[in-house]
ROPA-475888 format. One record per atom (N, C-alpha, C, O): residue number from 1; chain; atom name; x negated, y, z negated; residue in three letters. Coordinates in nm, 3 decimals, decimal comma. Example, Ala and Ser with C-alpha at 12.3 -4.5 7.8 and 13.67 -1.06 7.14 Angstrom:
(node 1; "A"; "N"; (-1,319; -0,569; -0,780); "ALA")
(node 1; "A"; "CA"; (-1,230; -0,450; -0,780); "ALA")
(node 1; "A"; "C"; (-1,320; -0,330; -0,780); "ALA")
(node 1; "A"; "O"; (-1,424; -0,332; -0,846); "ALA")
(node 2; "A"; "N"; (-1,285; -0,225; -0,708); "SER")
(node 2; "A"; "CA"; (-1,367; -0,106; -0,714); "SER")
(node 2; "A"; "C"; (-1,290; 0,003; -0,787); "SER")
(node 2; "A"; "O"; (-1,341; 0,114; -0,804); "SER")
***
This chain:
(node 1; "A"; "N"; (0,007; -2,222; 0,342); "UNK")
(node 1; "A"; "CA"; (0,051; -2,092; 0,295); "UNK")
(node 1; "A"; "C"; (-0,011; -1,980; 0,379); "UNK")
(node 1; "A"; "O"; (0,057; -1,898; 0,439); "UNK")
(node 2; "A"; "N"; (-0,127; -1,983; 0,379); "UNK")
(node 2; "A"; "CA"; (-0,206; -1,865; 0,465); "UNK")
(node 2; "A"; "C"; (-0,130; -1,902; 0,627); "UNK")
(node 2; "A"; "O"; (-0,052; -1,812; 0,660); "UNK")
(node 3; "A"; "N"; (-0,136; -1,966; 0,685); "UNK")
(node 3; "A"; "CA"; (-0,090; -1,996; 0,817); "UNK")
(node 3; "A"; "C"; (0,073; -1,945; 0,809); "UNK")
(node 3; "A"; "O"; (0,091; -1,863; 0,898); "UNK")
(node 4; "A"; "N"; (0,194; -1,969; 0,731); "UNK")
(node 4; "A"; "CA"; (0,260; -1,946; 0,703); "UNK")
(node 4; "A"; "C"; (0,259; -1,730; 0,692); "UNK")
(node 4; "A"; "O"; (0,324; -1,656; 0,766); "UNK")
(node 5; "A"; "N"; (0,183; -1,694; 0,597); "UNK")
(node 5; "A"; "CA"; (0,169; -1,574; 0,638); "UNK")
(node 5; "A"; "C"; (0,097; -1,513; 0,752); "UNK")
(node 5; "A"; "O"; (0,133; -1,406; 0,801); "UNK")
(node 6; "A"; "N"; (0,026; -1,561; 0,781); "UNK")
(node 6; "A"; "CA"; (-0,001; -1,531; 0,924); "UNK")
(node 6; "A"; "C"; (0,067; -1,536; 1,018); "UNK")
(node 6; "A"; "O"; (0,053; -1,447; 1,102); "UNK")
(node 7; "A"; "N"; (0,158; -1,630; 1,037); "UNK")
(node 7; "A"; "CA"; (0,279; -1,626; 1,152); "UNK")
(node 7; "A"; "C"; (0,367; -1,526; 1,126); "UNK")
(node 7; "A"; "O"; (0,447; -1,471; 1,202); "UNK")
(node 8; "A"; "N"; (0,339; -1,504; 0,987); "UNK")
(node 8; "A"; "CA"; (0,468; -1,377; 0,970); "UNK")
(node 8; "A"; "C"; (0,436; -1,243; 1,010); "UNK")
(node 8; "A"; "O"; (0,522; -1,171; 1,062); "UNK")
(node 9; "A"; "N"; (0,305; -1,200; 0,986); "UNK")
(node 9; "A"; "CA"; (0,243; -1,102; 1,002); "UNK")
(node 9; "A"; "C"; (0,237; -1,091; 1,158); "UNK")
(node 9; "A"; "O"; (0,278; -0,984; 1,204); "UNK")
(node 10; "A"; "N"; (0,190; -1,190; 1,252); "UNK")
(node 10; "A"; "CA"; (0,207; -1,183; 1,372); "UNK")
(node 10; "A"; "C"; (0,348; -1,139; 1,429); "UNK")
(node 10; "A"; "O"; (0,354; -1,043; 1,506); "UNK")
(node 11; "A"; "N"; (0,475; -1,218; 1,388); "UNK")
(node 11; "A"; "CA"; (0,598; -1,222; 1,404); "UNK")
(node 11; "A"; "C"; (0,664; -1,094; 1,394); "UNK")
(node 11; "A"; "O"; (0,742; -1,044; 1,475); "UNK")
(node 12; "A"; "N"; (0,618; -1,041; 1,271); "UNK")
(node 12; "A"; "CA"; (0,661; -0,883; 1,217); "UNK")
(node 12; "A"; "C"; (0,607; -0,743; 1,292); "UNK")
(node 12; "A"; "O"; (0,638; -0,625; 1,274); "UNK")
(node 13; "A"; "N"; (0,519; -0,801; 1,376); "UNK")
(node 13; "A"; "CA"; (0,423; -0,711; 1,428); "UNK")
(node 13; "A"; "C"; (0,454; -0,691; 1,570); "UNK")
(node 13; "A"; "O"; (0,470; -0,583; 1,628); "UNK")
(node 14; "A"; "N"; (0,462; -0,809; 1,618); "UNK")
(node 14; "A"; "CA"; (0,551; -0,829; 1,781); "UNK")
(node 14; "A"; "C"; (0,701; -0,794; 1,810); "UNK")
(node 14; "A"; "O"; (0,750; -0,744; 1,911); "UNK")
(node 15; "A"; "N"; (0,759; -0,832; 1,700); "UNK")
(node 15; "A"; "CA"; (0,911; -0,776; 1,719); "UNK")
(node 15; "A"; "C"; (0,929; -0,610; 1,597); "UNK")
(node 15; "A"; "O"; (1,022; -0,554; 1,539); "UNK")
(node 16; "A"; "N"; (0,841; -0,598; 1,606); "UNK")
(node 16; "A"; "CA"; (0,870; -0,435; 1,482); "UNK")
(node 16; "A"; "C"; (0,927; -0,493; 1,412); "UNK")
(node 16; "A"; "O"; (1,044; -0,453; 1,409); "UNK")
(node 17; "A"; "N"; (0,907; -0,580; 1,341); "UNK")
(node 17; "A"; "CA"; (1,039; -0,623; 1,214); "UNK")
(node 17; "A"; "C"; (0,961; -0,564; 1,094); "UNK")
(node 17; "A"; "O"; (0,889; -0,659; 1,064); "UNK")
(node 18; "A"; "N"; (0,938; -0,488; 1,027); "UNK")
(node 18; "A"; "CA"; (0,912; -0,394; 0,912); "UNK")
(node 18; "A"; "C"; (0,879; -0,463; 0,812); "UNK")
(node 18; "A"; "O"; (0,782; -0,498; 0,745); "UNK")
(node 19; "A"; "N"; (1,017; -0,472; 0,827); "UNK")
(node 19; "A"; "CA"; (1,041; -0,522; 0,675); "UNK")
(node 19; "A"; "C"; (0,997; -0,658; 0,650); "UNK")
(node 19; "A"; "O"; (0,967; -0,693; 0,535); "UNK")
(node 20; "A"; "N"; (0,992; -0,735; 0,746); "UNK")
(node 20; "A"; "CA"; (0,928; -0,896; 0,750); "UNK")
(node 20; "A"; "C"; (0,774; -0,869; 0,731); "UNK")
(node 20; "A"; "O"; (0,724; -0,924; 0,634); "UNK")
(node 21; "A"; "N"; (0,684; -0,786; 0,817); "UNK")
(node 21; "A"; "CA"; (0,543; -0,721; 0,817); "UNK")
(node 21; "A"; "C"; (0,504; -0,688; 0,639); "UNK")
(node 21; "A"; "O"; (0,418; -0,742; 0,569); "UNK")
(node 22; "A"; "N"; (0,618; -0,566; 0,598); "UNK")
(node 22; "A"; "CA"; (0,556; -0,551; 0,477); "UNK")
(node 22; "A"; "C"; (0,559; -0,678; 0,376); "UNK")
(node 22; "A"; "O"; (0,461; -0,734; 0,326); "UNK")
(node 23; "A"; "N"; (0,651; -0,698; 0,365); "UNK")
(node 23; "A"; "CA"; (0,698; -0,888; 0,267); "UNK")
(node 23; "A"; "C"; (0,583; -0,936; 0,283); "UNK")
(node 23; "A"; "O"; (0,556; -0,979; 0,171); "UNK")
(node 24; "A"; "N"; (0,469; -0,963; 0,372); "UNK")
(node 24; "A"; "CA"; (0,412; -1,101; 0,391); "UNK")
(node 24; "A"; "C"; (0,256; -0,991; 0,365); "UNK")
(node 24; "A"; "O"; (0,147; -1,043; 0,341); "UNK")
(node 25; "A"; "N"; (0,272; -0,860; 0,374); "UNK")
(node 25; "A"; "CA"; (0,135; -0,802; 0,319); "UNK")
(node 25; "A"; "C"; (0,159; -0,793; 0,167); "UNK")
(node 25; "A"; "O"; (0,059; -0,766; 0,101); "UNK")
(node 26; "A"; "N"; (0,234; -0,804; 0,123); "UNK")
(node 26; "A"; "CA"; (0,244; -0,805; -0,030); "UNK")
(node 26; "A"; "C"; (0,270; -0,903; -0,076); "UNK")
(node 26; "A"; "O"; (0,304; -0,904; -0,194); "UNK")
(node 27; "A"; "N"; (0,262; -1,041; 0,010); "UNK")
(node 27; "A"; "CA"; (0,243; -1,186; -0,044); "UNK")
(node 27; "A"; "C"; (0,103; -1,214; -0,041); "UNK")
(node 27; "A"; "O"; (0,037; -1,273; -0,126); "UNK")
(node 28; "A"; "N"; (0,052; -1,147; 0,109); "UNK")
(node 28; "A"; "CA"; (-0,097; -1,171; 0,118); "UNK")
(node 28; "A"; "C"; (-0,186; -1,128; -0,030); "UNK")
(node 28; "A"; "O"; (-0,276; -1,188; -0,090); "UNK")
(node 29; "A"; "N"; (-0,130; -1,023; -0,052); "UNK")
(node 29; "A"; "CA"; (-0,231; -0,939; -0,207); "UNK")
(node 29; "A"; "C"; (-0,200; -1,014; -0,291); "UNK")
(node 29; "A"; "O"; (-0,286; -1,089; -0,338); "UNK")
(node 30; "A"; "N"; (-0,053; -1,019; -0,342); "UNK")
(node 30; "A"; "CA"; (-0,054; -1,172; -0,487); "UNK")
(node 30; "A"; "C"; (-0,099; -1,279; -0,445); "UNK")
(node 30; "A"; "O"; (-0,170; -1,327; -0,533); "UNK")
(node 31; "A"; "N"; (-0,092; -1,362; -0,329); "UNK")
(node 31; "A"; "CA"; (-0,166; -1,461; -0,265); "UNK")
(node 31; "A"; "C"; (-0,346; -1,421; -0,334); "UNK")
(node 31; "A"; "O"; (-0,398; -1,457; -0,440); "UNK")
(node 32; "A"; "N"; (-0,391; -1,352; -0,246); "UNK")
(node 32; "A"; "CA"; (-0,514; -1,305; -0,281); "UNK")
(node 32; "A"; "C"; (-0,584; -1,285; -0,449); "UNK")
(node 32; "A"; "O"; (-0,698; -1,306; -0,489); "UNK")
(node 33; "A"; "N"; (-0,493; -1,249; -0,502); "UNK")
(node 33; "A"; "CA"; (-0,481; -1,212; -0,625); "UNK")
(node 33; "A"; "C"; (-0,488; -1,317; -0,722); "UNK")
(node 33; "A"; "O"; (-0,565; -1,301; -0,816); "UNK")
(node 34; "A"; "N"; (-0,415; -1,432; -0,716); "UNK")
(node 34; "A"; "CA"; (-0,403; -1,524; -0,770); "UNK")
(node 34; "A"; "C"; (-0,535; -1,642; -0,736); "UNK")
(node 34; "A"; "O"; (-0,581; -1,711; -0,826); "UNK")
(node 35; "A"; "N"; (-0,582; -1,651; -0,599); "UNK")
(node 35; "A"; "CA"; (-0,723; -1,752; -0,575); "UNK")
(node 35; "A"; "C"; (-0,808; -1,638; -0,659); "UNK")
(node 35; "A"; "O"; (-0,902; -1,677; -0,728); "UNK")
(node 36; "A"; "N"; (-0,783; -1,525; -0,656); "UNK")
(node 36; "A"; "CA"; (-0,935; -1,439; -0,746); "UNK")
(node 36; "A"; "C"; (-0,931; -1,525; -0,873); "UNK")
(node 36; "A"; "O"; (-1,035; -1,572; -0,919); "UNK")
(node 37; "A"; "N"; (-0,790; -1,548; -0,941); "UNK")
(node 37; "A"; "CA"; (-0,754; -1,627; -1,017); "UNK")
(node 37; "A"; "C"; (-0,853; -1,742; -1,105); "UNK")
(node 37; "A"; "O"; (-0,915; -1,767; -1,208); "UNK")
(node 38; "A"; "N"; (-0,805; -1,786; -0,966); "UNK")
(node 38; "A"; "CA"; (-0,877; -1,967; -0,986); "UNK")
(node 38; "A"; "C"; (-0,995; -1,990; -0,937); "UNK")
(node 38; "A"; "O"; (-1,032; -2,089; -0,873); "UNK")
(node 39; "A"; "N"; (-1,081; -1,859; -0,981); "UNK")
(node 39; "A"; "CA"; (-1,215; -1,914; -0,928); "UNK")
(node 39; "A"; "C"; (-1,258; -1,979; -1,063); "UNK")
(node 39; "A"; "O"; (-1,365; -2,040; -1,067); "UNK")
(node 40; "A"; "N"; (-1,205; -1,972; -1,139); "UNK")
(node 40; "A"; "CA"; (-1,289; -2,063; -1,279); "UNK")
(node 40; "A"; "C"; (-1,372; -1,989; -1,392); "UNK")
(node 40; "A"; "O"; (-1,330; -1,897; -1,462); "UNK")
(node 41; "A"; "N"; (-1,508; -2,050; -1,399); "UNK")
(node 41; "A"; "CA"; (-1,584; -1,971; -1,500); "UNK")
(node 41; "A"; "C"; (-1,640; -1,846; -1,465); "UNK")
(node 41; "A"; "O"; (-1,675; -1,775; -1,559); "UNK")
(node 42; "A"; "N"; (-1,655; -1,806; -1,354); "UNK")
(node 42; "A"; "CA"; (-1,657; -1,680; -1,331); "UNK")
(node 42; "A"; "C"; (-1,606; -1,591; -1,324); "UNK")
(node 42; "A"; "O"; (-1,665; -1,490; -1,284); "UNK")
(node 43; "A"; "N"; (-1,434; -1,587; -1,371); "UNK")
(node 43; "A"; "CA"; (-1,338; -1,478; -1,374); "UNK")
(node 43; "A"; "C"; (-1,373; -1,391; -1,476); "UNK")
(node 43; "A"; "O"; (-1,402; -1,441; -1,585); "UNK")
(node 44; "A"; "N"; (-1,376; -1,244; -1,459); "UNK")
(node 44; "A"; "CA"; (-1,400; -1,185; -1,527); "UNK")
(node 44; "A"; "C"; (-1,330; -1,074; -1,549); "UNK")
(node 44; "A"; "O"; (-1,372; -0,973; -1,493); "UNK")
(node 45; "A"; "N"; (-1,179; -1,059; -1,653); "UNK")
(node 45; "A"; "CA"; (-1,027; -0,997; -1,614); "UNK")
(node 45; "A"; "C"; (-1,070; -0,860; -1,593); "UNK")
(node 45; "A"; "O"; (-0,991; -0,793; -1,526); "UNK")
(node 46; "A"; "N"; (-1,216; -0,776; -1,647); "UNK")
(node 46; "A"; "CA"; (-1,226; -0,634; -1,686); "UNK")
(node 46; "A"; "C"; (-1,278; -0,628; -1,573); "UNK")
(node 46; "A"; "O"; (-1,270; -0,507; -1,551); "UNK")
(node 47; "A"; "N"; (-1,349; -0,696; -1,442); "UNK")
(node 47; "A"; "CA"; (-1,389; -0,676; -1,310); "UNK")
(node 47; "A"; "C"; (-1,252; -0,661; -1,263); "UNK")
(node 47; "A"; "O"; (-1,215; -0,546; -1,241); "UNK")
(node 48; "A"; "N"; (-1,195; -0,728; -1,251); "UNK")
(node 48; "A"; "CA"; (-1,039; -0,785; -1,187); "UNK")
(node 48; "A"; "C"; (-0,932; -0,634; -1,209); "UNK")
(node 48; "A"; "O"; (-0,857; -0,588; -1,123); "UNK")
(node 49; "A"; "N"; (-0,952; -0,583; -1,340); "UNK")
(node 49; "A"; "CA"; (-0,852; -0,476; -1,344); "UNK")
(node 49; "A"; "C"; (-0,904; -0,365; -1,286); "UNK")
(node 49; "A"; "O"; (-0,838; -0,271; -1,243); "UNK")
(node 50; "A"; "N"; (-1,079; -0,380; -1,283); "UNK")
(node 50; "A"; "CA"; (-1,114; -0,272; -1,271); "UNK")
(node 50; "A"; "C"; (-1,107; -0,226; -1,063); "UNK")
(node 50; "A"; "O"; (-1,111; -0,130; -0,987); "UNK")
(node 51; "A"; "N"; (-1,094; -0,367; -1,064); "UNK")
(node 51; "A"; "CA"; (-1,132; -0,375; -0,881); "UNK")
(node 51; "A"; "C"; (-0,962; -0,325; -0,852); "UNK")
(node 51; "A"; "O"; (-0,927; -0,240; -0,770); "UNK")
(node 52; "A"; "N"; (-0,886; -0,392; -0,929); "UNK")
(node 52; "A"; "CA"; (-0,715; -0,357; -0,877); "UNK")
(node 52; "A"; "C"; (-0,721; -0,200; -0,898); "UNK")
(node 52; "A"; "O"; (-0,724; -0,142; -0,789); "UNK")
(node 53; "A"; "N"; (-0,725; -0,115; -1,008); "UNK")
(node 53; "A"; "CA"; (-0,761; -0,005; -1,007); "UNK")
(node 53; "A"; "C"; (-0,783; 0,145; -0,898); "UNK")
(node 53; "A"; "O"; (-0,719; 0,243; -0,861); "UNK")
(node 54; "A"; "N"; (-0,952; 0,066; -0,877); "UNK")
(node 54; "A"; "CA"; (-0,968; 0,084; -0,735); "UNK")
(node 54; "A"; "C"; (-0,941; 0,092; -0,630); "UNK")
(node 54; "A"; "O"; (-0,961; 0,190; -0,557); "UNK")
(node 55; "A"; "N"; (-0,865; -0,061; -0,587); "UNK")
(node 55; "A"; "CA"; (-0,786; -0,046; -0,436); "UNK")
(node 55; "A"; "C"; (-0,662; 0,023; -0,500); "UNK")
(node 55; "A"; "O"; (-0,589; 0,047; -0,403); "UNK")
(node 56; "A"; "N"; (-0,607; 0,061; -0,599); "UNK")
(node 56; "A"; "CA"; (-0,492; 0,141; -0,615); "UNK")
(node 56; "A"; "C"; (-0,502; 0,322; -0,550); "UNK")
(node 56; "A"; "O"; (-0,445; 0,400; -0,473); "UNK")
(node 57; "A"; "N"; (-0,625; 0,312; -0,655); "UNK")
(node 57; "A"; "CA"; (-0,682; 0,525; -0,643); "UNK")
(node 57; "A"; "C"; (-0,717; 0,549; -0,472); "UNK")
(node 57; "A"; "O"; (-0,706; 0,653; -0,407); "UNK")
(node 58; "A"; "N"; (-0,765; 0,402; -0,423); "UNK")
(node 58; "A"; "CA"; (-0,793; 0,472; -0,264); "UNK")
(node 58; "A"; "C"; (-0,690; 0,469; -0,191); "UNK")
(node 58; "A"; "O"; (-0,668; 0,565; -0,117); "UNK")
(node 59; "A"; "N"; (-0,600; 0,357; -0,195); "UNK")
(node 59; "A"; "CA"; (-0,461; 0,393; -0,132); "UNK")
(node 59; "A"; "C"; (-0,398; 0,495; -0,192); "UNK")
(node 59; "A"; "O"; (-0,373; 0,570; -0,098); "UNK")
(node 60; "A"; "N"; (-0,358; 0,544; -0,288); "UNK")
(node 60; "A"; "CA"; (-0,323; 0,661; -0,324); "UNK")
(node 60; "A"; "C"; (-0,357; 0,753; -0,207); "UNK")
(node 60; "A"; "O"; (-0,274; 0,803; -0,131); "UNK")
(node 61; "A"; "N"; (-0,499; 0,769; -0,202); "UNK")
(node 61; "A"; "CA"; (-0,584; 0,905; -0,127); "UNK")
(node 61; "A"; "C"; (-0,520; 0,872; 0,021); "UNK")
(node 61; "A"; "O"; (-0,483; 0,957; 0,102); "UNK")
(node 62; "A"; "N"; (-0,516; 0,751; 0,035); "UNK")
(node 62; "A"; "CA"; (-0,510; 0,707; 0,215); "UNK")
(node 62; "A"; "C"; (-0,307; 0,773; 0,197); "UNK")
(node 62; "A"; "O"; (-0,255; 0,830; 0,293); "UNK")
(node 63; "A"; "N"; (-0,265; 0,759; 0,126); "UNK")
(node 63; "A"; "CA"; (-0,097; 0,783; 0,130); "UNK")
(node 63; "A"; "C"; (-0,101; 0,928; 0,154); "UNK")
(node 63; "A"; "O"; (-0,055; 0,987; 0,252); "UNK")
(node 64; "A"; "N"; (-0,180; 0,993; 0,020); "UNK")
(node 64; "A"; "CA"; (-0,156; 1,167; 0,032); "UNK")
(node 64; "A"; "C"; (-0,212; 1,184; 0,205); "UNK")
(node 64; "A"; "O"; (-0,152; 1,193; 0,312); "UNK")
(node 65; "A"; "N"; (-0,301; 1,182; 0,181); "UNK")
(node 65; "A"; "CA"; (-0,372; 1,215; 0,369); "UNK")
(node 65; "A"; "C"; (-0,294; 1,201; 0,449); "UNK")
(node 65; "A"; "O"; (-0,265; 1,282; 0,538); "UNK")
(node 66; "A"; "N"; (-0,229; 1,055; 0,425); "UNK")
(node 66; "A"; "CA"; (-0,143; 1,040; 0,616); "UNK")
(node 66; "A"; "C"; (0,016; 1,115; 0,557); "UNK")
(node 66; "A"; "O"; (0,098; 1,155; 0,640); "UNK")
(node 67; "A"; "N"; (0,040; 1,125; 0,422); "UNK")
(node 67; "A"; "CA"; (0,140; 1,291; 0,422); "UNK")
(node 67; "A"; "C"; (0,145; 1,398; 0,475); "UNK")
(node 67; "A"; "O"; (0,240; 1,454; 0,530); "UNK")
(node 68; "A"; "N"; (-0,050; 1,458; 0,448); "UNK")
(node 68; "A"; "CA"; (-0,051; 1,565; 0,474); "UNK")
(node 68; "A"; "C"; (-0,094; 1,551; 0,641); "UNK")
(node 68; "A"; "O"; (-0,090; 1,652; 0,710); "UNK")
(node 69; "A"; "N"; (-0,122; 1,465; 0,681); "UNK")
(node 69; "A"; "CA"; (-0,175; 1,485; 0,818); "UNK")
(node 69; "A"; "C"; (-0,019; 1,500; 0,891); "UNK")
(node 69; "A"; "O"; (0,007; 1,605; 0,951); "UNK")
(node 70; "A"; "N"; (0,060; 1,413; 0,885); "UNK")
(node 70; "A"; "CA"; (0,208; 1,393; 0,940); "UNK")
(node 70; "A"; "C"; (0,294; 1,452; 0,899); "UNK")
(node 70; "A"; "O"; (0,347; 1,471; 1,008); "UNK")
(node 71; "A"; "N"; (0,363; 1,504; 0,827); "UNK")
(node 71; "A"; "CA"; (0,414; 1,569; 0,779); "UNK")
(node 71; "A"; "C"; (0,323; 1,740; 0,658); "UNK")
(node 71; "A"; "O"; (0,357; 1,763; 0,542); "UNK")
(node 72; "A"; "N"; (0,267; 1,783; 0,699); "UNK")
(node 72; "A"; "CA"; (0,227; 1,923; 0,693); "UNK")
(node 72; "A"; "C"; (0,298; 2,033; 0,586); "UNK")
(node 72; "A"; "O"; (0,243; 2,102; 0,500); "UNK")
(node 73; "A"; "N"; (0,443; 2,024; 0,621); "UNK")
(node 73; "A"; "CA"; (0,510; 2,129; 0,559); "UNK")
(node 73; "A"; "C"; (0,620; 2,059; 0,448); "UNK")
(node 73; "A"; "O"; (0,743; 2,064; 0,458); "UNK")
(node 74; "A"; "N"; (0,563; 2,011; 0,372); "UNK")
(node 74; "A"; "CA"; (0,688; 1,901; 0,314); "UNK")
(node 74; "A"; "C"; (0,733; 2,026; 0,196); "UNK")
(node 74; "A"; "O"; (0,684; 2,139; 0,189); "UNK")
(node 75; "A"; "N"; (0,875; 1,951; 0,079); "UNK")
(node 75; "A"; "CA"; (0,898; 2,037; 0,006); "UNK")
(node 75; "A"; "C"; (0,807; 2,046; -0,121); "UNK")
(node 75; "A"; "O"; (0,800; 1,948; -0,195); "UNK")
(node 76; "A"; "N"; (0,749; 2,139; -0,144); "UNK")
(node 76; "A"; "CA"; (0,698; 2,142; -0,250); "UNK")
(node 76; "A"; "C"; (0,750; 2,217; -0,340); "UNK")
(node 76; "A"; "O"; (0,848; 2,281; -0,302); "UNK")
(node 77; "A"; "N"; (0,688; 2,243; -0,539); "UNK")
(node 77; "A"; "CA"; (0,785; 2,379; -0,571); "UNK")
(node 77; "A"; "C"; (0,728; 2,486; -0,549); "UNK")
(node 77; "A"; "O"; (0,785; 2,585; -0,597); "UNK")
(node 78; "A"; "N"; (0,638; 2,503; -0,494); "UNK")
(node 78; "A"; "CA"; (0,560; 2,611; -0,496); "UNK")
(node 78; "A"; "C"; (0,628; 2,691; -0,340); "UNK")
(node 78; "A"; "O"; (0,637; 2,813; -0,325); "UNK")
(node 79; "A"; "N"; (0,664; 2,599; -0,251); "UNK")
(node 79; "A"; "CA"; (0,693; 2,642; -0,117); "UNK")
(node 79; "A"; "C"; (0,907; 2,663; -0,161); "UNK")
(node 79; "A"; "O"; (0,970; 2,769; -0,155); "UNK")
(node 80; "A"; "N"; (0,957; 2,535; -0,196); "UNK")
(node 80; "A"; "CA"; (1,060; 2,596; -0,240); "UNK")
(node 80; "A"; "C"; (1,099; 2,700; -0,375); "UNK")
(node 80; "A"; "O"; (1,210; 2,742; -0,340); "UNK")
(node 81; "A"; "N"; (1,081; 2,739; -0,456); "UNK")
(node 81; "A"; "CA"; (1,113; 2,822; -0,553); "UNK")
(node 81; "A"; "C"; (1,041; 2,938; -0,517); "UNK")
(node 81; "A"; "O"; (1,078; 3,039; -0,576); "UNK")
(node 82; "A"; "N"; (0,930; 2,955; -0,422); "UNK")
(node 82; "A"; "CA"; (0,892; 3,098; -0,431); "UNK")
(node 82; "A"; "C"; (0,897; 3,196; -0,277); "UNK")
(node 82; "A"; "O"; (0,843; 3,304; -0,253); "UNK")
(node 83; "A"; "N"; (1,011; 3,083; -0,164); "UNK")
(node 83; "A"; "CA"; (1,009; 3,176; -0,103); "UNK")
(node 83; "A"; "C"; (1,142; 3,216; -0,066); "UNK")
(node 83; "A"; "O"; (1,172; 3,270; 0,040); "UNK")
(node 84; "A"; "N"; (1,235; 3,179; -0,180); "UNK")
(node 84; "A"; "CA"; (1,359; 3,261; -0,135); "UNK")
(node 84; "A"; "C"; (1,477; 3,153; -0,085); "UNK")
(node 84; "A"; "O"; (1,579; 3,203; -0,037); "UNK")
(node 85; "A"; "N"; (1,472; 3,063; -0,091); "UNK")
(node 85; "A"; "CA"; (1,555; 2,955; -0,047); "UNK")
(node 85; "A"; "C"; (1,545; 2,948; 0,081); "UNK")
(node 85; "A"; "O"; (1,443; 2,994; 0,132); "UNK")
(node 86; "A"; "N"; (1,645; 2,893; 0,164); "UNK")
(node 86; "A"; "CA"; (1,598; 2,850; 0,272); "UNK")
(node 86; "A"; "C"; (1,576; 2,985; 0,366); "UNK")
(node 86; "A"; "O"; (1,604; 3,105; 0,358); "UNK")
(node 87; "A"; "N"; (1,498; 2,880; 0,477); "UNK")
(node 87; "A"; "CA"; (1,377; 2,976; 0,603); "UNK")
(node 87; "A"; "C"; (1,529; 3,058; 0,684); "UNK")
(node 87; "A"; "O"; (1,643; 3,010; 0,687); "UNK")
(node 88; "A"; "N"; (1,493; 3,160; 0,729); "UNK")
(node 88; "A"; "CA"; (1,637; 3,224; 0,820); "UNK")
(node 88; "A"; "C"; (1,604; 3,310; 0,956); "UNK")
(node 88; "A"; "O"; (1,696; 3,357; 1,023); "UNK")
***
């Protein structure tokens, strides 16, 4: 399975295939997700939600940032409703 995503991730990465790249990073996390799983007597679900949580709120921050870094002037309502409709 891991080798399997790994070829994909390689594959997706060499030919720009996107959409093959993202598929196999969001197999990697339920992949990942699920051995957190089966570690046994040490699972502990209120670590587990609390850690998913986490990597949620920082990708959040990492999404807004590379918004505002790349795109700068996006629509907002504050930028559309208060300056008159469109720029002229």
């Amino acid at each position: 399975m891991i080798l399997t995503l790994i070829a994909g991730l390689c594959i997706g990465s060499v030919f720009s295939l996107d959409g093959l790249k993202n598929t196999v990073i969001v197999y990697m996390v339920l992949y990942a997700m699920q051995k957190y799983c089966e570690i046994g007597r040490r699972f502990n679900p209120f670590i587990f939600a609390f850690t998913i949580f986490l990597a949620m709120y920082f990708l959040a921050l990492e999404a807004n940032a590379f918004l505002n870094r790349y795109f700068p002037k996006r629509l907002t309502p504050s930028n559309v409703f208060n300056s008159g409709g469109m720029d002229r």
